[in-house]
N, C-alpha and C positions, 0 to 999 in steps of 0.2 A: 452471571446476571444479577444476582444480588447485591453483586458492591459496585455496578451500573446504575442503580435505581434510589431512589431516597428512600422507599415504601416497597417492602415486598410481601404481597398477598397469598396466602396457602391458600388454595381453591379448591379447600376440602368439602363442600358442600355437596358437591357434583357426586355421580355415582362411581361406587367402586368397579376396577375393571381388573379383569385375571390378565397374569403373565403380561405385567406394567411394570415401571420402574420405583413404583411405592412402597413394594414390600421388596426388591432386590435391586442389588446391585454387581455386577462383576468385580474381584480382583487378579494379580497379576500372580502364576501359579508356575511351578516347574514342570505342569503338562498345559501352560496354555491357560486364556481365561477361565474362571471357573465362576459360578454364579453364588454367591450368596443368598438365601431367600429367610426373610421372617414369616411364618407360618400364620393366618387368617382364620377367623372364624367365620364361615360366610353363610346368608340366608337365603334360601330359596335360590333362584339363579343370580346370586350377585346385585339384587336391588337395594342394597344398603348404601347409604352416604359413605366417602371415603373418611370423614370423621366419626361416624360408627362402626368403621369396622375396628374388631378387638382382635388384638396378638392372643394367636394361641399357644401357651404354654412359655415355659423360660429356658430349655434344653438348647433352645437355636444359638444364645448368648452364649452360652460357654461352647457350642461349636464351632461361633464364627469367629470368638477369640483365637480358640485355637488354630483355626488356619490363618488366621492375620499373622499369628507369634510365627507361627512354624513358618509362612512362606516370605515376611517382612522382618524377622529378626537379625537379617543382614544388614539391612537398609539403612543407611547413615545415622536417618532421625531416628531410629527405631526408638529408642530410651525416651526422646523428647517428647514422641506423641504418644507414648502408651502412660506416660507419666497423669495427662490427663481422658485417653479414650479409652483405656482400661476399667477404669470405674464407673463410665456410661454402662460399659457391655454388663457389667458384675453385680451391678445395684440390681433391685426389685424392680423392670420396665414398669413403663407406662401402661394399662389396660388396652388405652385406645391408639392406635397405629398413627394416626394424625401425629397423637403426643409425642410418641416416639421419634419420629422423625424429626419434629420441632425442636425436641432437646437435642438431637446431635445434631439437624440444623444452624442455632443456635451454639453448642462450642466448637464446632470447626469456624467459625467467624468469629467468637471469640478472639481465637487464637491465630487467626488471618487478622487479625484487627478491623476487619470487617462493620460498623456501626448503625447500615440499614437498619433503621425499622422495620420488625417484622411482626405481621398481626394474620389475623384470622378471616377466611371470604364473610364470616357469620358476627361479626363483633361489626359489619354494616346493614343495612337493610339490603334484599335482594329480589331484584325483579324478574320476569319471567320471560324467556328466549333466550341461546347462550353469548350472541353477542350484546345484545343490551345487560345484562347483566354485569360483563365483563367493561363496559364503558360507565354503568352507573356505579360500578366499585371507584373506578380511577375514578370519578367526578367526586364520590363521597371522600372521598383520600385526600381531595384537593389538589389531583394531579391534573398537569396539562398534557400528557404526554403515557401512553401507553406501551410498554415493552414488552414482546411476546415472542415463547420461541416461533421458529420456521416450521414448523408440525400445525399450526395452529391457520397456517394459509390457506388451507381445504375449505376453513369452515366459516374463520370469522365475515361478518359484514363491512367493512370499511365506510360504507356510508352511516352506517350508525355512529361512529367514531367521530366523524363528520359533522355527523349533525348537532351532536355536542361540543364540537369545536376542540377535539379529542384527539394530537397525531397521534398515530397507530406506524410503530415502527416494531422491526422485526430484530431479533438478533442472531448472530450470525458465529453459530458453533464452529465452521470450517476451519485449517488452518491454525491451528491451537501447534505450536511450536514444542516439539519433544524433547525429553531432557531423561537425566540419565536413569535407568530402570532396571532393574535384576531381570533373571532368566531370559535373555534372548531375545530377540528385533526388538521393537519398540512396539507396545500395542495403543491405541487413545482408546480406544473401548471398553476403560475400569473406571472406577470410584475414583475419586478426588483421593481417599485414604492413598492410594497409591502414590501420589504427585508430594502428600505430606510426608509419608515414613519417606518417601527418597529426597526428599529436597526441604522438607521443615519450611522456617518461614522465608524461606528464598521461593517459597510455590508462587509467587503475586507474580515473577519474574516472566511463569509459564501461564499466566491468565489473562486472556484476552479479551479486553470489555466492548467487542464490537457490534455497535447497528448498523443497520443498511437499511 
């Protein structure tokens, strides 16, 4: 979706939610997917902004290193991409989860050549409902055209979108074309890391920038 769009907005404003895809992501294991999770410090029942919430502790980094080495150290790229995701994992994180995410956000498109602009829900002014919100960012951004996953049908308005003269199109995860993977059948249910240690920058070949 990102290298779909000219402008890609973190919509860290909103509130943080448990057992989301913000602090985890699956990789691909010799017993099967297995989860990755960056540990949270949370308040009360989770009424914190997802740009307030802070990583707890820095033990996760060199656990998650080490199932990347151990279960990708076959994997063609292996060399290529730890050469630079190795010092993400190693260095002192970020405090804030938002950040974290933004910097490995930021070098896996590095290294896709990737060139979206990418900014923050909070670097625009913001109103209040969540689909006006989500149509006054694209307005502030100078965009004509809004792209959102297919999660997002439940809730959003489309006459809001509308009324600002705002298309509201969807994008369309299905059908993402498999390519070659360690340990057995083929799973789509992992992290992009997956798609880079097997396939480097041949990964564009298995990424599909579709709306509907």
């Amino acid at each position: 979706m990102i290298a779909a769009v000219d402008e890609f907005i973190l919509f860290d404003d909103m509130q943080y939610t448990r057992r989301d895809w913000r602090n985890r992501n699956q990789i691909k294991t010799t017993q099967g997917a297995n989860w990755l999770t960056i540990p949270v410090k949370v308040k009360g029942k989770y009424y914190q902004a997802i740009r307030e919430t802070e990583v707890e502790g820095t033990q996760w980094a060199k656990d998650h290193w080490k199932a990347l080495s151990q279960n990708y150290r076959r994997a063609p790229y292996f060399n290529e991409i730890s050469a630079w995701l190795e010092p993400l994992y190693l260095a002192e994180p970020p405090e804030q989860l938002s950040q974290l995410n933004r910097c490995f956000i930021e070098a896996i498109c590095t290294y896709l050549g990737i060139k979206t602009t990418i900014s923050n829900s909070w670097d625009y002014p913001l109103s209040e409902g969540k689909s006006e919100r989500l149509a006054d960012l694209c307005a502030a951004g100078g965009g004509s055209e809004y792209i959102s996953g297919p999660a997002t049908k439940d809730y959003i308005d489309r006459a809001v979108f509308a009324k600002r003269g705002i298309q509201l199109t969807w994008f369309d995860y299905a059908g993402y074309p498999e390519y070659p993977q360690l340990w057995g059948d083929f799973t789509h249910e992992v992290s992009i890391l997956d798609l880079l240690f097997n396939c480097g920058k041949n990964a564009h070949r298995n990424m599909r920038y579709v709306r509907s």
